[in-house]
C-alpha positions as CSV (number, residue, x, y, z in Angstrom):
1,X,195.6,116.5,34.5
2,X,193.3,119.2,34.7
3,X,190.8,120.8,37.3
4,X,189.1,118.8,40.1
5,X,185.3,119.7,40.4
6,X,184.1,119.6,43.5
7,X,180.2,120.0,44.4
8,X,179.3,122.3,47.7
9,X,176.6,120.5,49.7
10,X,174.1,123.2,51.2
11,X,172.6,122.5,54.6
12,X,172.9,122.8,58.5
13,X,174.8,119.5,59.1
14,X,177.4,118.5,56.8
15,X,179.6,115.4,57.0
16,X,183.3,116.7,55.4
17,X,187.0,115.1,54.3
18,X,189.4,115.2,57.4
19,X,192.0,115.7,55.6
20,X,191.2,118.8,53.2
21,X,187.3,119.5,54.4
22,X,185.5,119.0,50.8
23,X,181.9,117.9,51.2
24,X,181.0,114.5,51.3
25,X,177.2,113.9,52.1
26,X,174.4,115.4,54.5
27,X,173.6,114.3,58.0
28,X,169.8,113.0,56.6
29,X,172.1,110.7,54.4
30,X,172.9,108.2,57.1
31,X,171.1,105.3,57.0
32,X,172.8,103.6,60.1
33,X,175.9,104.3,62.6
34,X,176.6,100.7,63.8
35,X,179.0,100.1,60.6
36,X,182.9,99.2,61.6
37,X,185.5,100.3,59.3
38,X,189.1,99.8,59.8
39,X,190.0,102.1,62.2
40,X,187.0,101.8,64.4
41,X,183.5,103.2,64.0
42,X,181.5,103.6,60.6
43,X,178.3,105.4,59.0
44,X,176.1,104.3,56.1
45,X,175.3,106.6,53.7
46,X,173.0,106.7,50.8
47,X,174.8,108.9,48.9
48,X,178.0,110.8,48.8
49,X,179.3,113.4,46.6
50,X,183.0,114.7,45.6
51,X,184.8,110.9,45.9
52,X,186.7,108.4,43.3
53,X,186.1,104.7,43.4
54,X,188.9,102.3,43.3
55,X,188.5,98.7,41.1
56,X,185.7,96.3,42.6
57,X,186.6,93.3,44.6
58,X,185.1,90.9,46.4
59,X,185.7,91.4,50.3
60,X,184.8,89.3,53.3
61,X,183.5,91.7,55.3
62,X,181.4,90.8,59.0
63,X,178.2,90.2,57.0
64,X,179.7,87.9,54.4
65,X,180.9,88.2,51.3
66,X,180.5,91.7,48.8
67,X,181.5,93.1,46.2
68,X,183.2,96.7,47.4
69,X,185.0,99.3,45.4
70,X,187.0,101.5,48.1
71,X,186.1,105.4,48.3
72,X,188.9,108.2,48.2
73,X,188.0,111.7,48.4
74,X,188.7,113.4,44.7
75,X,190.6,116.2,46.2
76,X,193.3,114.6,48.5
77,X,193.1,111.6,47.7
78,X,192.6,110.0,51.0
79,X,190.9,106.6,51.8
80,X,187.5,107.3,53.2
81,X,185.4,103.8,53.0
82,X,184.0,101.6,50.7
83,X,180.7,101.6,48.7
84,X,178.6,98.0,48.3
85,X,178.6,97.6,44.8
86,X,176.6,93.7,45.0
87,X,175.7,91.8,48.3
88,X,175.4,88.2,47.5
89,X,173.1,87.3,50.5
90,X,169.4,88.2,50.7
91,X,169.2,89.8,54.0
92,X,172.0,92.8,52.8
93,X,170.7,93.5,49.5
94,X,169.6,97.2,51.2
95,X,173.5,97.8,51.2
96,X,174.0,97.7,47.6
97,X,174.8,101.4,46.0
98,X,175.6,102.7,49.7
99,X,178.9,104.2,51.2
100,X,180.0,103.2,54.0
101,X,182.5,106.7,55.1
102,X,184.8,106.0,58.4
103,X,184.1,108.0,61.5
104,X,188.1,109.0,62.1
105,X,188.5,110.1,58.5
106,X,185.9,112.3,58.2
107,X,184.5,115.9,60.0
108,X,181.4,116.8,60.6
109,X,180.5,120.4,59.6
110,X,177.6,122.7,61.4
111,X,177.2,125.4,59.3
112,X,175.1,128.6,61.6
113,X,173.3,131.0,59.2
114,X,172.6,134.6,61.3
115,X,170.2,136.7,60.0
116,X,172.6,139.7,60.6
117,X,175.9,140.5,59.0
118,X,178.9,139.5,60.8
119,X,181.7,142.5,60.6
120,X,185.6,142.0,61.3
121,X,186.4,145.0,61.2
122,X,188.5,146.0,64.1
123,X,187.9,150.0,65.4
C-alpha cells in the first residue's frame, strides 16, 4: 500500500472527518445548508480536500436524476457524501463538481490562534 497523504487546511473554521478528524474543506466552502443526505441534514461544498471517490452512477436523488460518485474520507475510509459529477436538468447544472458532505459524519473544527504562548507546565 503505502503512505496516505493527507493536506492540512489552514484557517479559523474548519469542517473535519467524524471519524478520525482529517480536514475536509473550509467554512467559506459552503455554498448551501438545505441539502439532505441519508442520515439527515447536508452541506454543499465547492471543494473538499483529503477524500476518495467511489465508481459514478446515476442516482435519483430529490432534484432528479445525477450522475454521483460517493465520497469517503482517504484516511478511514468512511462514507462522507457524494460529489455531482453531471446534472442532467438545466436548473442544477451549478451542482456539477460540488460535494455534498453529511452533517452527522463530519465535525466542525474552530481553531483559536493566541498571540501568547500557552505553557503546560505544572509548578
Amino acid at each position: 500500500m503505502g503512505r496516505v497523504y493527507r493536506e492540512y487546511l489552514a484557517g479559523v473554521r474548519i469542517y473535519a472527518c467524524g471519524g478520525c478528524r482529517t480536514h475536509l474543506t473550509h467554512y467559506d466552502e459552503i455554498v448551501s445548508k438545505s441539502f439532505q443526505g441519508r442520515t439527515g441534514r447536508a452541506y454543499l461544498f465547492n471543494t473538499v480536500v483529503n477524500v476518495n471517490l467511489g465508481p459514478t452512477e446515476d442516482r435519483i436523488l430529490n432534484t432528479g436524476l445525477h450522475k454521483v460518485s460517493d465520497i469517503y474520507c482517504n484516511c478511514c475510509d468512511d462514507y462522507l457524501g457524494w460529489k455531482y459529477e453531471e446534472a442532467f436538468e438545466a436548473s442544477q447544472k451549478y451542482k456539477e463538481g460540488k460535494a455534498v458532505l453529511e452533517k452527522a459524519r463530519m465535525r466542525q473544527e474552530e481553531w483559536v490562534e493566541t498571540s501568547e504562548p500557552v505553557d503546560d507546565r505544572s509548578d
